[in-house]
TIDODO-404920 format. One record per residue (C-alpha): residue in one letter; x, y, z. Coordinates in steps of 0.02 Angstrom, whole numbers, plus 50000, padded with zeros to 5 digits. Example, Ala and Ser with C-alpha at 12.3 -4.5 7.8 and 13.67 -1.06 7.14 Angstrom:
<atoms>
a506154977550390/s506844994750357/
</atoms>
This chain:
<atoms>
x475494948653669/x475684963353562/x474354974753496/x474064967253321/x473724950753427/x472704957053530/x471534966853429/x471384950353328/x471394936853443/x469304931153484/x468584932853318/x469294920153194/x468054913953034/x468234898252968/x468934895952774/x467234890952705/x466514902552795/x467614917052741/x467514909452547/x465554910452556/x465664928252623/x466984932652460/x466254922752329/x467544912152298/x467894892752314/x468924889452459/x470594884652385/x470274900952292/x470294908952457/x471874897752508/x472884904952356/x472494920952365/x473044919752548/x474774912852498/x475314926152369/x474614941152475/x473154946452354/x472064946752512/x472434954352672/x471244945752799/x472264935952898/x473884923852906/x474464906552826/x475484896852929/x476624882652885/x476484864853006/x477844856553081/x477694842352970/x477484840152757/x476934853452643/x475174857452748/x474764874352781/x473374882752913/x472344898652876/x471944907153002/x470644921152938/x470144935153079/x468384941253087/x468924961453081/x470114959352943/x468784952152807/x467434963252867/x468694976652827/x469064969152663/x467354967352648/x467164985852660/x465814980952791/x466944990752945/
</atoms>
């Protein structure tokens, strides 16, 4: 596991949760995800179809947040 991983691994928020914390709806949250205007975690294509998971990190939109 390398360091980025492990610094990030326990502390995951959920999308709604995240969107409630920024304001935003939560396919707000999902696009802003996909072209890189926010920095708080990854987007990560499935196996199958067109789906996509977020997976938003705890320490990365508290940073954001300017709460860290």
């Amino acid at each position: 596991m390398g360091k980025n991983q492990d610094m990030y691994s326990c502390n995951r928020v959920s999308l709604p949760e995240a969107a409630k914390e920024l304001g935003m709806s939560n396919q707000a949250v999902r696009e802003h995800m996909k072209r890189k205007v926010i920095d708080i975690g990854y987007v990560l294509p499935c196996t199958q179809g067109t789906r996509k998971s977020y997976v938003i990190y705890r320490d990365k939109l508290d940073k954001f947040l300017g709460k860290s």
